[in-house]
N, C-alpha and C positions, 0 to 999 in steps of 0.2 A: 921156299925159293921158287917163284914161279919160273916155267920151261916156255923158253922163247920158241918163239914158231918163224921158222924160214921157208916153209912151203905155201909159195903165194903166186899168183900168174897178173899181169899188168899188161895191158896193151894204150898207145894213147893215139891222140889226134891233135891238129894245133891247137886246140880249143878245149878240149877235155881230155881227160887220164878215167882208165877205167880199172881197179884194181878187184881181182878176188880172191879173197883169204876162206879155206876150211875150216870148218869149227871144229871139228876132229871129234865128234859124238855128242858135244855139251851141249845142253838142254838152252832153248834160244831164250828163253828168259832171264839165263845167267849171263848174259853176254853184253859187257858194258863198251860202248863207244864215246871215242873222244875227240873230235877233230877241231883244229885249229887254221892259223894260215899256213904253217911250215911245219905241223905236225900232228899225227896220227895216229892214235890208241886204240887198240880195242884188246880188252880185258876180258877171257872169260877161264877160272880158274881149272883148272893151275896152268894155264898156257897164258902166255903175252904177248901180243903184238905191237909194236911199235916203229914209227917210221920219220924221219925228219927229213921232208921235202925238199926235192930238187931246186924249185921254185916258189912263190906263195901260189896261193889258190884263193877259190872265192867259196870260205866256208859256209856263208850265206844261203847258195848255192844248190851248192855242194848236197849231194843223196845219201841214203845207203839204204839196202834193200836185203832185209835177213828172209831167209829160207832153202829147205831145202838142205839145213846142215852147211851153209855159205854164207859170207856177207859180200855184198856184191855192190863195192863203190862208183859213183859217179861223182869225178872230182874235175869243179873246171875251174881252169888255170885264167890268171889275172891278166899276161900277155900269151898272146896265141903265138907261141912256140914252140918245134921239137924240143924233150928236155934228154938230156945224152945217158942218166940214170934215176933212178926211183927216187934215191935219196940222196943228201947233200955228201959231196966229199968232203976226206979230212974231218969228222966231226970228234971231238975230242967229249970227255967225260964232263968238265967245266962246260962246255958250248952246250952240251945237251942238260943239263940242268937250266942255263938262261932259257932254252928255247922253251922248254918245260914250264917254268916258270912263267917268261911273258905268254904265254898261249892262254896260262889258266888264269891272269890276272884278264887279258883279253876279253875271254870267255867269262869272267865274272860280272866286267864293264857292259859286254853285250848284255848279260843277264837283267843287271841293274836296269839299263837303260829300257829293253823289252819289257820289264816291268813297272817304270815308270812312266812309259807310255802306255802300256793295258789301263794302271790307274785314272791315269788323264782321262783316259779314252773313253772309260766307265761312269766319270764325273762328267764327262760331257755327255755321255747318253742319260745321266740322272738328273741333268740339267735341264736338257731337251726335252725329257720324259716329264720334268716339273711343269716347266713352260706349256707344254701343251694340255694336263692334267688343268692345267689353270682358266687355259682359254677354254677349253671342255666347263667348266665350272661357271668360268663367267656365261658363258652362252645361255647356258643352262639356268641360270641363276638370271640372266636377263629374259628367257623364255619363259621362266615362272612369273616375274613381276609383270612382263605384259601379259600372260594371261590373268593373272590378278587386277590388272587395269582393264581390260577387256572385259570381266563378270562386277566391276566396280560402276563400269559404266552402264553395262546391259541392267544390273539391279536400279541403278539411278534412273536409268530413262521407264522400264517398268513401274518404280514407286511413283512418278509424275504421271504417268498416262492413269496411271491410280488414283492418285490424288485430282486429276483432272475428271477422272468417272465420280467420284466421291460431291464433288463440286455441284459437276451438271445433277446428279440423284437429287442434292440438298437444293437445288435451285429449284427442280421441279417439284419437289414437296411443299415449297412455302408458296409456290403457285398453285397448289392444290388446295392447301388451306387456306387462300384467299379466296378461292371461287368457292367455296363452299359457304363461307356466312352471305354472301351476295346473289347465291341460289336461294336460299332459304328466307332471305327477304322477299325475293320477288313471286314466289310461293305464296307468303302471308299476302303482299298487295292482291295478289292473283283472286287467293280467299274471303279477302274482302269487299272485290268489286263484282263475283258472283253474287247472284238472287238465294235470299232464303226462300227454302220452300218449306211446306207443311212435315212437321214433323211426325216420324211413322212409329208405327208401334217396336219397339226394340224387339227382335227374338230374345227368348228365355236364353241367359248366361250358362253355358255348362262347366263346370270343370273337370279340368283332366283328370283321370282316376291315380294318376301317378302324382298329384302334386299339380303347383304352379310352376315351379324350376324343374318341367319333366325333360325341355328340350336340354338343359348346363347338365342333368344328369347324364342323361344317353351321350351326351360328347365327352364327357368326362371317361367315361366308361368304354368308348370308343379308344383312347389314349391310353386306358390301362391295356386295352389288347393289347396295344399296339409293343407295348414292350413286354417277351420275354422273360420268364419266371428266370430266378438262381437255380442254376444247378444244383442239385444235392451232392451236399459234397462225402468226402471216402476216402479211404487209404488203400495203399499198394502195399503188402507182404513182400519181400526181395529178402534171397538166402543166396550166400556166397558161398562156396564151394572152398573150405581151408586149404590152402596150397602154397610152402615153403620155396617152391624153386619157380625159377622167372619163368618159366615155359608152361606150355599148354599141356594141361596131363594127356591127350592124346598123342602127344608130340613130343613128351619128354621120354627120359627112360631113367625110371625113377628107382631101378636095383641097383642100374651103372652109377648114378649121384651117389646113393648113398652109400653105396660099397665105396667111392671115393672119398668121401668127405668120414669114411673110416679110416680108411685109410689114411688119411691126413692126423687125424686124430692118435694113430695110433704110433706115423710120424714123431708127433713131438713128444710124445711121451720114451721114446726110443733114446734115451741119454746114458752114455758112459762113463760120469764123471768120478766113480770111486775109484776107475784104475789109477797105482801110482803113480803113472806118468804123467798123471794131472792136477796131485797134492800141489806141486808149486804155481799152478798159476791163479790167477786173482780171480775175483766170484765173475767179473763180468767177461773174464776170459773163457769162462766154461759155458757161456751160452750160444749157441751155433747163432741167432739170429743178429749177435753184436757183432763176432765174426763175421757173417755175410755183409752187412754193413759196413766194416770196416774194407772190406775186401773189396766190395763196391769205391768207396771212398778212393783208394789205393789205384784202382782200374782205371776213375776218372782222372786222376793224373798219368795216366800211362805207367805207372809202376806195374807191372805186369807179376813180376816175379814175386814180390812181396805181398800182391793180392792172391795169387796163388799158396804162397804156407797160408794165409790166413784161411782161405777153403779147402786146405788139407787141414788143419788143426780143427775145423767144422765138421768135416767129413769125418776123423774119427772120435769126434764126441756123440754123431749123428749119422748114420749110413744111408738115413732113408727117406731124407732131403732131398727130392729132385733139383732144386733150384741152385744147391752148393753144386752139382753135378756141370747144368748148365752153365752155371758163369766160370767154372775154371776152363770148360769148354774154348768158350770167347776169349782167356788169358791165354791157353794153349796156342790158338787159331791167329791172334798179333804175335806170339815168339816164334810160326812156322812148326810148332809140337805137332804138325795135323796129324799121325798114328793118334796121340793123347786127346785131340780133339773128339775124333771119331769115337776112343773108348768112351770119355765120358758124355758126348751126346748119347750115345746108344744106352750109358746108363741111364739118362737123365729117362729115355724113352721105355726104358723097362720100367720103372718108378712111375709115370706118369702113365698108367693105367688106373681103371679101366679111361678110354678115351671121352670126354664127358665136355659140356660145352662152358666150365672152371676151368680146368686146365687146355683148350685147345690154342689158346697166346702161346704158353708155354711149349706147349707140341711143336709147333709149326716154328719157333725160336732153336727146339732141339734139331729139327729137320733140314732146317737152313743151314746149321753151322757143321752138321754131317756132310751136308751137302757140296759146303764151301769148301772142305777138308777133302772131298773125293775128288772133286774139280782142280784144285791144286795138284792133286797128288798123279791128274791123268787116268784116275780111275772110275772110269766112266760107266764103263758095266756092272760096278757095284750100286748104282742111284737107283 
């Protein structure tokens, strides 16, 4: 049975009403408000406040301002007039149920409609955001094809100025091969309308000591300098250094691994399936990692509680699972268990030694949901 609270101070203006109510020690995050047009709740257990307006108001408006151990309303009125008390006279037990009633069907209509417009509102900015992703795309998409028309054209007019040098080259060769038989004739007329003269005595013919073909040799021989012997070719030795774990042996610490990945080892071999208490249940109920999984399963529906025995019935098949640790952690931390939270991150954090860079997801997963558990709880000197 919640305890009505009548300790409240109100002062107004034509225009607004300012009312403050004490929370009387309760933590400000337990404290639930409710205001309508002609009426006004706030719930923080076990105390209740309640009030049904002089007048309506404009809950639209309308403020409230928690701190301090207060709630400190600003409520302004629909017409700007003195109202003569807080609340309505004569209010009977039936009137206060209708008001009750239209207020929160009200307050449901507002909701609806607040949320029917956020959605609008959201498909018009994803609309907006389409539209212009668009013209982005087009521009984009028309500044590639002119640039693709632009090196279309530049390579066309290049391949003619080409074709044009190609042209004039082949024009002046076949004019070079005409003046040549037409030199060579007027050469022979030349030679034939010179005077013989007495013929001399020839010098003695020598030959070269290299041959007739000595000049095709030496150029020939000139073009082998000219390139370049092969390489001798050879192979490279290369030895790798065996190494199990991703990190650099200078940089790893390779006693912490493996004292870990013993420790993991030693983990699953850690089973207590011959106590009696666990004759009845089926083969795949006796394995902590189906159980985890299930329990998982169970968590992603929000079944909180049921994923919970599932990592208690893992926990004592296996005590030495950090990871059953942490996820009842996280079931604990949605039911508000944050004491239970706390123990079992900190178990999870004893298990999850030595610190090693296998388990540092899992650390910093244990870390955060302690953490989450101390900040709820306002214990802040313990982080």
């Amino acid at each position: 049975m919640p305890v009505r609270v009548s300790e409240f101070s109100w002062q107004q203006t034509p225009a607004a009403l300012f009312l403050s109510l004490p929370l009387r020690g309760v933590c400000v995050r337990d404290a639930d408000v409710f205001c309508g047009e002609s009426y006004l709740k706030v719930n923080f257990p076990p105390f209740l406040f309640e009030v049904f307006l002089y007048a309506p108001i404009d809950d639209g408006k309308s403020k409230a301002k928690i701190g301090n151990d207060t709630i400190l309303f600003t409520l302004y009125k629909k017409e700007p007039v003195l109202w003569e008390s807080l609340s309505m006279p004569g209010v009977d037990k039936e009137m206060m149920q209708r008001i009750r009633e239209k207020s929160i069907l009200q307050a449901q209509e507002k909701a609806k409609e607040a949320t029917e417009a956020k959605a609008a509102a959201k498909r018009e900015d994803q609309r907006y955001a389409l539209g212009e992703m668009m013209k982005i795309e087009e521009e984009e998409r028309k500044k590639i094809e002119d640039m693709k028309e632009n090196e279309r054209k530049k390579a066309t007019r290049e391949l003619e100025a080409w074709k044009e040098c190609q042209k004039k080259a082949d024009g002046q060769k076949r004019v070079q091969r005409k003046e040549k038989p037409l030199q060579g004739k007027q050469a022979e007329e030349r030679g034939a309308l010179k005077p013989q003269s007495l013929p001399r005595k020839a010098p003695p013919t020598r030959l070269p000591t290299r041959g007739r073909n000595w000049e095709n040799i030496f150029s020939e021989k000139l073009k082998e300098d000219r390139v370049p012997a092969p390489r001798s070719a050879g192979s490279i030795q290369i030895s790798f250094t065996p190494r199990v774990f991703p990190t650099a042996l200078r940089e790893s610490q390779v006693a912490e691994e493996e004292e870990w990945l013993h420790k993991q080892a030693e983990a699953r071999r850690a089973m207590s399936t011959d106590l009696p208490e666990f004759s009845d249940l089926k083969e795949e109920e006796k394995n902590p990692d189906w159980l985890k999984d299930k329990g998982n399963k169970l968590f992603a529906t929000e079944n909180y509680l049921a994923a919970i025995d599932a990592y208690n019935l893992a926990i004592r098949l296996n005590r030495k699972i950090p990871v059953l640790y942490l996820n009842r952690a996280a079931c604990h931390l949605k039911l508000k268990n944050l004491h239970k939270a706390i123990e079992d991150s900190s178990k999870a954090l004893e298990l999850l030694t030595p610190p090693v860079a296998d388990n540092a997801n899992a650390r910093m997963k244990a870390h955060v949901r302690r953490g989450t558990a101390f900040c709820q709880l306002e214990l802040l000197a313990r982080l």
